[in-house]
C-alpha positions in Angstrom: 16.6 -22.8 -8.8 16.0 -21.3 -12.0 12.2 -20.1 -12.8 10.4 -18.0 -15.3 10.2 -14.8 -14.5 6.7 -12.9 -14.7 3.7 -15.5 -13.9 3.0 -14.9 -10.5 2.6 -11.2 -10.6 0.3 -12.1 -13.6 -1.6 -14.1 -10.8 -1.1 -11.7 -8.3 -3.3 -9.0 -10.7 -6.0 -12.0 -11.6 -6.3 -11.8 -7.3 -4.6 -15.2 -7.1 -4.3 -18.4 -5.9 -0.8 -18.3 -5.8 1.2 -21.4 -4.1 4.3 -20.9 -2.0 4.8 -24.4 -3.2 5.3 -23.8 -7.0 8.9 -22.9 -8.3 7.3 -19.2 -9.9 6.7 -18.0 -6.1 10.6 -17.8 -5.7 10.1 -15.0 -7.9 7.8 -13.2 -5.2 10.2 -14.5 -2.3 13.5 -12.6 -4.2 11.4 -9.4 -4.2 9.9 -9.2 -0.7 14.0 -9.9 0.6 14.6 -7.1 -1.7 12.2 -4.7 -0.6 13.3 -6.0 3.1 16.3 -5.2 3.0 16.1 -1.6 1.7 13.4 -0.9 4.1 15.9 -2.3 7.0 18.9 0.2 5.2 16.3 3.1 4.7 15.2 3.1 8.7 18.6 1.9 10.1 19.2 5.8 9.0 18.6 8.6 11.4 15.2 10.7 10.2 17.4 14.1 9.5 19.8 12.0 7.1 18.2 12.5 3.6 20.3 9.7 2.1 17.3 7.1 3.5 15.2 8.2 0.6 18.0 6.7 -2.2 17.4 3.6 -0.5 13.5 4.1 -1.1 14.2 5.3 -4.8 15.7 2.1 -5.4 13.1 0.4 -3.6 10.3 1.6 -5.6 12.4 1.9 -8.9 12.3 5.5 -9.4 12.6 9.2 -8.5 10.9 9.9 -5.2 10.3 14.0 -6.1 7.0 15.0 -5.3 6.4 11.8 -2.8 7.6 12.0 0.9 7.8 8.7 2.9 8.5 9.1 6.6 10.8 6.5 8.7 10.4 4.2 9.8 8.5 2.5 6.8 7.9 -1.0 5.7 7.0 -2.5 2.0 6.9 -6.0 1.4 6.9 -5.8 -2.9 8.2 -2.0 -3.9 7.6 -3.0 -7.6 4.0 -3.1 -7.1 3.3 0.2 -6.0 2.6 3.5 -7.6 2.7 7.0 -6.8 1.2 10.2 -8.3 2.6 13.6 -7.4 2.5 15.5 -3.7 1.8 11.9 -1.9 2.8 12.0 1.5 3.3 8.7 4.1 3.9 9.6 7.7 5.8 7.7 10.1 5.4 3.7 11.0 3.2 2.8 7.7 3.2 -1.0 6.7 2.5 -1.3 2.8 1.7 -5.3 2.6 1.8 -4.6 -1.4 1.7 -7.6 -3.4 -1.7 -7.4 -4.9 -0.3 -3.6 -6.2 -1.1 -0.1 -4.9 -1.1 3.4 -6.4 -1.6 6.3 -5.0 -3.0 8.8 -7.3 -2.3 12.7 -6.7 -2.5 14.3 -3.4 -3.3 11.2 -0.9 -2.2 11.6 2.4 -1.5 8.8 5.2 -1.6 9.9 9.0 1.4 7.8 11.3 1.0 4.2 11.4 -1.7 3.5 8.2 -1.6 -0.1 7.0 -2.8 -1.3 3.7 -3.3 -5.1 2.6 -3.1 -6.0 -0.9 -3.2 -10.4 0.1 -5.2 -12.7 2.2 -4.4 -16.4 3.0 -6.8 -18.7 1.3 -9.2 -20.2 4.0 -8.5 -23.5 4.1 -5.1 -23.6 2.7 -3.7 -20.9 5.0 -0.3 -21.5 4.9 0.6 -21.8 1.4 -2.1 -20.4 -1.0 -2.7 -16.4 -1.1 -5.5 -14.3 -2.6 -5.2 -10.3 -3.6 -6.8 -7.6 -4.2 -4.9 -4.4 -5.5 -6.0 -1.2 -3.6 -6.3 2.3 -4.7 -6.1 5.5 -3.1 -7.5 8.5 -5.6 -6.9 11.9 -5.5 -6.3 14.0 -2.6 -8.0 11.3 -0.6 -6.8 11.6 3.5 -5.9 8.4 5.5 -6.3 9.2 9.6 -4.0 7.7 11.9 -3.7 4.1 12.5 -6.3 3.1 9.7 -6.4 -0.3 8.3 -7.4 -0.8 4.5 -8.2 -4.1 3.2 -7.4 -5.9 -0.1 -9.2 -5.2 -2.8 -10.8 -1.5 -2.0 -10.4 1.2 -3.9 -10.8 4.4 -1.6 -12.5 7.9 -3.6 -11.5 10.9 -4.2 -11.1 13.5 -1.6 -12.4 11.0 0.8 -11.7 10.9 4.5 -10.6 8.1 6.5 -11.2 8.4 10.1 -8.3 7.4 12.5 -8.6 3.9 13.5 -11.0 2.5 10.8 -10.9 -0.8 8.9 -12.0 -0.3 5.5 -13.5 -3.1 4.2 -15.4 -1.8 1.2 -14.9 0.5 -1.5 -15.3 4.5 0.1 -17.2 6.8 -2.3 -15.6 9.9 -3.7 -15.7 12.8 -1.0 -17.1 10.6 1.8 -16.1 10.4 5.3 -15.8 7.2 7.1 -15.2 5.7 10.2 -15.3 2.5 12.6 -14.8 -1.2 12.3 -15.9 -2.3 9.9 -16.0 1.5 8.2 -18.7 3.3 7.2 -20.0 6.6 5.9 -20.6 9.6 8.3 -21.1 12.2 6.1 -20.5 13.2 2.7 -18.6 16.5 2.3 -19.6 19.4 -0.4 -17.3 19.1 -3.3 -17.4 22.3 -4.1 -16.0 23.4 -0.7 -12.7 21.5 -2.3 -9.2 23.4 -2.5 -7.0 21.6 -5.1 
């Protein structure tokens, strides 16, 4: 089926609805088999075999110097997420990335970090999706197992706790933890290596 290309990202950034019904979600369907399948080439690989990270470069459309992903990985739409310089992603992160990501300068995710950029509509729940693109600023630090939720935009040189759910936006420089997240303490930013 042929369809026009570019409308439902447009959505996607306006935080949706989109429809799985309408023929412009095919567009969306193409790219998460896409992203699938490199992600399935890229961890099929054994973790001392540098070729895994072409399959990432083509995943994500460009050079991958100055970002290191660890395998295994998983990203659902590589074309909606971007990367500053010196990012690093341990091990056994999910990047559910259709409502777009970036990742300014210096962020760093701790094994097995999730971050959701789409949530099923309430009463529609099988076909209509909402988003909510996510940032990550500079130098900000994601613990282990952390959870970030669509639509939050987390500070600089912030802290994530391991195993918090952030549902709001985290200020620059705070740390947070728990379910829902919240602040434990603000650090001094002058104490702040670059």
């Amino acid at each position: 089926m042929d369809y026009e290309k570019g409308p439902v990202y447009k959505l996607m950034d306006e935080g949706g609805p989109t429809d799985v019904r309408e023929p412009y979600f095919k567009e969306a369907v193409d790219e998460m088999m896409r992203a699938r399948t490199l992600c399935a080439k890229a961890n099929a690989k054994l973790p001392n075999d540098p070729s895994y990270v072409s399959d990432l470069e083509e995943l994500f459309g460009r050079s991958l110097d100055g970002v290191r992903i660890l395998t295994p990985f998983i990203c659902d739409f590589g074309n909606r997420v971007k990367f500053g310089k010196n990012v690093f992603i341990n091990h056994s992160a999910i990047l559910s990335a259709s409502g777009g990501i970036e990742f300014e300068d210096g962020v760093s995710l701790a094994p097995g970090c999730r971050i959701a950029t789409i949530n099923h509509d309430f009463n529609e729940r099988h076909t209509k999706y909402t988003y909510g693109k996510v940032t990550i600023k500079k130098n900000a630090w994601l613990g282990m197992g952390v959870t970030v939720c669509p639509g939050v935009t987390i500070g600089a040189y912030a802290v994530v706790a391991a195993g918090a759910v952030v549902t709001k936006d985290v200020p620059d420089y705070a740390v947070v933890g728990g379910v829902p997240a919240k602040v434990i303490k603000m650090q001094d930013p002058n104490e702040q290596k670059e």
